[in-house]
N, C-alpha and C positions, 0 to 999 in steps of 0.2 A: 017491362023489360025493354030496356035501349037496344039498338044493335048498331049498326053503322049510322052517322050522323054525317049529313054534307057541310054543314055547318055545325062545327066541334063547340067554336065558341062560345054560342049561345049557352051551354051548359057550362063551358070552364067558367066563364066570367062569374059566377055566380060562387065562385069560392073565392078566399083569403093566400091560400096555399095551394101548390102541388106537392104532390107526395106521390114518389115512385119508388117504393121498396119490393125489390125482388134480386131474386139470386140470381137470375142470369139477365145480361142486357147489351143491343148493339145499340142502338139509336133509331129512338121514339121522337116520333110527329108529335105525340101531346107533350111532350117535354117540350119542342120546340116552339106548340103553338100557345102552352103556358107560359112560354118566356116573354111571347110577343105582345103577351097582354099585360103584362108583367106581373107574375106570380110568383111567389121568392120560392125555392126549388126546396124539394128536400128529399135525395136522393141516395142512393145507395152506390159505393163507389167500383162501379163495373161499368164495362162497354164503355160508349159514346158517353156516358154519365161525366165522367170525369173530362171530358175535352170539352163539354159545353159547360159545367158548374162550376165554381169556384168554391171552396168552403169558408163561409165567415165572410162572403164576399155579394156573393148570390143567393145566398143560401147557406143550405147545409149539407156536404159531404160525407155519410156516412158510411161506418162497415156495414156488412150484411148480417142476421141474425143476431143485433144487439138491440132487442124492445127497449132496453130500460137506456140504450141512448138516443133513439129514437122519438120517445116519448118525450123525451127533455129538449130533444128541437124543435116538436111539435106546442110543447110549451110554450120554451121560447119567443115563438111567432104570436102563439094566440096574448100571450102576455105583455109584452114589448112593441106597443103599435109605433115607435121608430124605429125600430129592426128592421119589423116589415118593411116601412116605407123604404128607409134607404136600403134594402135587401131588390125590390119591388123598381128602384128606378134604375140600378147596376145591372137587373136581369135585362132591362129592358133596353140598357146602353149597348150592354153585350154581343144582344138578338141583333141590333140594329148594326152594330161593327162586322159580327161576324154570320149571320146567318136571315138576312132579304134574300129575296129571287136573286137579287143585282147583285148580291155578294158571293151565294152559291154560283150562280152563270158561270162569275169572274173564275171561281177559284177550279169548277169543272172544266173551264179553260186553260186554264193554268194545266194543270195534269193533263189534259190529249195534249197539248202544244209540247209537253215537256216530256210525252210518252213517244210523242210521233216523229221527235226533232230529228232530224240526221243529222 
């Protein structure tokens, strides 16, 4: 059994895809640290899910509680290895536009500067 890892990596890299299906969600680290490796998404459309995914773009966007649509984007990917790819270099344009240290810093700056302004 796994438990907390300090380095996530070493085990995501080791797959094709993410998959994060669940019925409830704010925003996940391995979402993000999937992106940065670039792993095409395939997620369930709650929480943060949908402000980090794109559907057909990143991945795959989906409802919650539908296997039999679920199953077909998990097809999808393992069947269509240019999917993947260009699924796999958009997640990773994404990570890199919108969510570095240097991106997050900026934009947490953003908010106190525009929470504190007089």
């Amino acid at each position: 059994m796994l438990c907390y890892q300090k380095n996530p990596v070493t085990f995501i890299n080791i797959f094709d895809g993410f998959l994060l299906i669940t019925v409830s969600e704010g925003m996940t680290m391995t979402l993000l640290e999937s992106m940065n490796i670039g792993l095409p998404c395939i997620v369930t459309n709650l929480g943060g899910n949908t402000e980090v995914c794109a559907h057909e773009q990143t991945g795959f966007v989906l409802g919650t509680h539908n296997l039999a649509q679920q199953t077909k984007a998990v097809g999808s990917l393992a069947n269509s290895p240019a999917k993947t790819k260009a699924f796999s270099e958009a997640v990773v344009a994404v990570f890199n536009e919108k969510f570095t240290q240097q991106q997050m810093n900026q934009q947490y700056q953003r908010c106190y500067t525009s929470a504190f302004k007089k």
